[in-house]
N, C-alpha and C positions, 0 to 999 in steps of 0.2 A: 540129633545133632547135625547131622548133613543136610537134611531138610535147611536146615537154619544156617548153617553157612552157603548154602546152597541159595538161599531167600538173598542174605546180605551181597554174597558175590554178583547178585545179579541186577542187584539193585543200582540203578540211574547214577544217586547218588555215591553209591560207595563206590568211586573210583580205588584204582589203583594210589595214586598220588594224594587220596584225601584221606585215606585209609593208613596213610604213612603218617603225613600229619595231625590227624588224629591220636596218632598213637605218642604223641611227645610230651602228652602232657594232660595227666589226670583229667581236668576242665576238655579238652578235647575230644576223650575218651568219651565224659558224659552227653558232650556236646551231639556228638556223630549216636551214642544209645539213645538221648531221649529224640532224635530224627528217627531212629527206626522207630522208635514207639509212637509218636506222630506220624508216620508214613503206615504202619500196622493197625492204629485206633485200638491202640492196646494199655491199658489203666491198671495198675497193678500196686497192693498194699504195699507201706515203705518195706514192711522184711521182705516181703516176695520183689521188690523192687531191687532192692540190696542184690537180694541171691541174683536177679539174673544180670545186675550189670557185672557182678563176678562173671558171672560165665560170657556176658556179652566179649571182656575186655579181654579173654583167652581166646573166642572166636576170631577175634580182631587178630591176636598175634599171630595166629593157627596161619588165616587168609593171610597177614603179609611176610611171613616162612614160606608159605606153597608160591607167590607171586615171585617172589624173590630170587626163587629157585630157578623160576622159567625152564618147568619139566611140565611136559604136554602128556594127560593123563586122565581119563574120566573114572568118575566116581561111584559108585554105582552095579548095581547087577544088571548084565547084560541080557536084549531081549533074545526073549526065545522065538523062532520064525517058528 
């Protein structure tokens, strides 16, 4: 799952501001999942389709909770020197 929010936050396209618009409205939601999936070259049956834009459309809100917040914090286990 952070892999994956980790892919979207970094991604070009998922601004901060498109990532809000996105989220206003169903159609935008799919709009902004089937970009990742064109931008991933990832093809996927309608149920396994289904299941991850559920979970796409929770990453989305996750990412614009943590933006919102503007709380500076990495994610991740730290390396070991």
């Amino acid at each position: 799952m952070i892999l994956f929010l980790a892919l979207i936050v970094s991604a070009a396209a998922f601004n901060k501001d498109v990532l809000k618009s996105g989220l206003q409205s169903t159609e935008g939601q799919l709009r902004l999942f089937r970009n990742w999936m064109s931008e991933e070259h990832s093809a996927y049956s309608p149920r396994e389709q289904n299941f991850r834009f559920r979970v796409f459309r929770k990453h989305l809100q996750q990412i614009v909770e943590i933006n919102d917040a503007q709380v500076s914090y990495r994610i991740g286990k730290p390396k070991v020197w």
